[in-house]
C-alpha positions in Angstrom: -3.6 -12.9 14.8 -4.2 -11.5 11.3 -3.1 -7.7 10.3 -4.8 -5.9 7.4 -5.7 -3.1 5.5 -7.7 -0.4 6.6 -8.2 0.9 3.2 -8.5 -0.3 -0.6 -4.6 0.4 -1.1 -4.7 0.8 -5.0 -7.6 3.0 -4.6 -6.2 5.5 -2.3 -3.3 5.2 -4.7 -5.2 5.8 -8.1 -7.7 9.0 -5.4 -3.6 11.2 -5.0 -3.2 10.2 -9.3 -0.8 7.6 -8.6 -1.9 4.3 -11.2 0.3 1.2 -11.2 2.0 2.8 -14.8 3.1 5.5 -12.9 4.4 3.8 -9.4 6.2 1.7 -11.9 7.6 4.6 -14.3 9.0 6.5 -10.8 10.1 3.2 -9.7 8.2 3.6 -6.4 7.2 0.2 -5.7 7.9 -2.4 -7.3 5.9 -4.8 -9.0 6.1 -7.8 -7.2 5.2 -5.7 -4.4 1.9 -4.1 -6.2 0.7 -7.3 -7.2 0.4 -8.3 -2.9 -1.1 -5.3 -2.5 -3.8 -6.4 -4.6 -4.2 -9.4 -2.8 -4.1 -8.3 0.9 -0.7 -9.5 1.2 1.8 -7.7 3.6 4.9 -6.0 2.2 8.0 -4.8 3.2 8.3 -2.0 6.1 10.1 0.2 3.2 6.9 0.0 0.6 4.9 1.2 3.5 6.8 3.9 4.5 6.5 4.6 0.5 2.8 4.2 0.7 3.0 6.5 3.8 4.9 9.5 2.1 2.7 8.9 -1.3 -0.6 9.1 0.2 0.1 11.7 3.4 -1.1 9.3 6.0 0.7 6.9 9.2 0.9 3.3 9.5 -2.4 3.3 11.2 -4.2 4.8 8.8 -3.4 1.4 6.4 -3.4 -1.5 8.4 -5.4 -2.9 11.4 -5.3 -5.9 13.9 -8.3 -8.0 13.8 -8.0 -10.9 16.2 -8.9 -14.8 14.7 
């Protein structure tokens, strides 16, 4: 079982004028946690309900199940 993103995280970030500088200025996520997103790692439930509310969009729209 492997669950993904959907979409180019930090791109969809930088597209609504958010850059890493700025998550990091608001103290939105944290930078542990931008540095998985980068690498198509998972993060916590609460930095995706933060990347929900920042970029308008559900869970759905981020991640998908692709079977092995």
């Amino acid at each position: 079982m492997a669950i993904r993103y959907k979409v180019d995280i930090m791109d969809e970030l930088k597209k609504k004028g958010y850059s890493s500088t700025r998550i990091r200025n608001e103290k939105l996520i944290g930078q542990s946690y931008l540095q998985q997103i980068r690498h198509g790692e998972l993060v916590s439930w609460k930095t995706v309900d933060t990347l929900c509310r920042i970029l308008e969009c559900n869970v759905g729209d981020l991640f998908e199940y692709v079977e092995d």
